[in-house]
C-alpha positions as CSV (number, residue, x, y, z in Angstrom):
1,X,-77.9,-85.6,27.0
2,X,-76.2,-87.6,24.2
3,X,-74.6,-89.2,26.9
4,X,-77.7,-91.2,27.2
5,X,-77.8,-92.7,23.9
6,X,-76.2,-95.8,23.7
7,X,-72.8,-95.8,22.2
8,X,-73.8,-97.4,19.0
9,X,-76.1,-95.1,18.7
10,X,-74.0,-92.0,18.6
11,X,-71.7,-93.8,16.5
12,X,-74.2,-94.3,13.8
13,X,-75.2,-90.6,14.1
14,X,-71.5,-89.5,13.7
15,X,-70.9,-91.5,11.2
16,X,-74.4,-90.2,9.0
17,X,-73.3,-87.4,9.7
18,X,-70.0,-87.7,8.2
19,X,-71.4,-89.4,5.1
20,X,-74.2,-86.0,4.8
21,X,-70.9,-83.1,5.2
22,X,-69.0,-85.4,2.4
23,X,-71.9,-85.5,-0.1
24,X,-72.3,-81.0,1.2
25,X,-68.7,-80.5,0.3
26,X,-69.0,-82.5,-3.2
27,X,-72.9,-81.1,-4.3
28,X,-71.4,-77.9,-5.6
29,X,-70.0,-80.3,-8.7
30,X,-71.3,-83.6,-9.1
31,X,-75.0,-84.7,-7.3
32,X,-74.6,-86.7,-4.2
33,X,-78.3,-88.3,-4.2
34,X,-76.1,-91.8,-3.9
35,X,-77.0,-94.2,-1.8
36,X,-74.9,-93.7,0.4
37,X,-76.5,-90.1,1.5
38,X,-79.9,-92.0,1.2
39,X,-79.0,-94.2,4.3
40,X,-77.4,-91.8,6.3
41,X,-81.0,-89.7,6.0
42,X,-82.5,-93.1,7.1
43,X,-80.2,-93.6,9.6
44,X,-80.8,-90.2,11.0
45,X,-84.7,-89.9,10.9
46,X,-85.6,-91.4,14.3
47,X,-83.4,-89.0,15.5
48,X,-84.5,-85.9,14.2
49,X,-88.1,-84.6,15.3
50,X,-88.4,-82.8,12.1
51,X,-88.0,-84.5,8.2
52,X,-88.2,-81.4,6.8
53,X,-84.4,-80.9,7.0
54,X,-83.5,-85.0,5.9
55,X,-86.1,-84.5,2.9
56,X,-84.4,-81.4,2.0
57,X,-81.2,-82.8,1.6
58,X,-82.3,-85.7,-0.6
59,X,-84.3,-83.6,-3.0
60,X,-81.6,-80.6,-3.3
61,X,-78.8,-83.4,-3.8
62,X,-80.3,-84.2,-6.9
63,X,-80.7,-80.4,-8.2
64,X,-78.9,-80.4,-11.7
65,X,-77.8,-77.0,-10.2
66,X,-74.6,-76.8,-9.1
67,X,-75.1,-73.3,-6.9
68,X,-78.9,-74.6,-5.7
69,X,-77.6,-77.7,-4.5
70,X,-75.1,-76.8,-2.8
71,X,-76.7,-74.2,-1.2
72,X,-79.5,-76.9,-0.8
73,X,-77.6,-79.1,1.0
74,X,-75.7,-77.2,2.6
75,X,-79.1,-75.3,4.5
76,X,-80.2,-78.6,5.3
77,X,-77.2,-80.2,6.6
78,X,-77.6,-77.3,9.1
79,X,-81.1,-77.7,9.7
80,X,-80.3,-81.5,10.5
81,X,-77.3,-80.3,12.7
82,X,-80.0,-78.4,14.2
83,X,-82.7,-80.8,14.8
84,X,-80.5,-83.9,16.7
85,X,-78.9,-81.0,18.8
86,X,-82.4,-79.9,20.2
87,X,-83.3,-83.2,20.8
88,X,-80.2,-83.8,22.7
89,X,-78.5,-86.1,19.8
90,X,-76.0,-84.8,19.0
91,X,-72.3,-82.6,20.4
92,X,-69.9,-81.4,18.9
93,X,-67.3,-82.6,21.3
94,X,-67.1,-85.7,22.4
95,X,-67.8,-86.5,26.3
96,X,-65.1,-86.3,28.6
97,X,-63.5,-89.8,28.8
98,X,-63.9,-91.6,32.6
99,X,-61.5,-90.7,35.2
100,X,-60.2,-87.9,33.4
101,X,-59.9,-84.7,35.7
């Protein structure tokens, strides 16, 4: 299914994505609401048919607590996961490349 998504397309995903588990791994001691996590939630929102999981994200990366946040962002970072693999978004693996048996 992600197969039909242009490329650039999955590459901006993947790449949200990557920006989102950084900011998850560094919430449980500093916040992450950064820019950078704020356009990777942008990035992400045509693809997910929910918010609820992006705007949970952006309001538990700016918890001042550590354990809440973490735990906030780390709950919605699975929710998002979640979402763009329902609507056929996202895969863990990449596809198989052409020609390959």
């Amino acid at each position: 299914m992600a197969d039909a998504l242009p490329r650039h397309q999955r590459i901006v995903i993947g790449l949200s994505l990557h920006v989102l588990r950084g900011a998850m791994i560094r919430a449980d001691s500093v916040k992450v609401d950064v820019v950078e996590v704020r356009l990777a939630l942008r990035c992400l929102l045509a693809h997910c048919p929910e918010r609820w999981p992006l705007e949970l994200f952006w309001d538990a990366a700016g918890q001042d607590n550590e354990i809440g946040r973490a735990q906030g962002t780390t709950a919605a970072f699975n929710g998002i996961v979640r979402q763009l693999r329902l609507a056929g978004r996202f895969e863990d693996a990449p596809p198989p490349k052409r020609g390959a048996s």
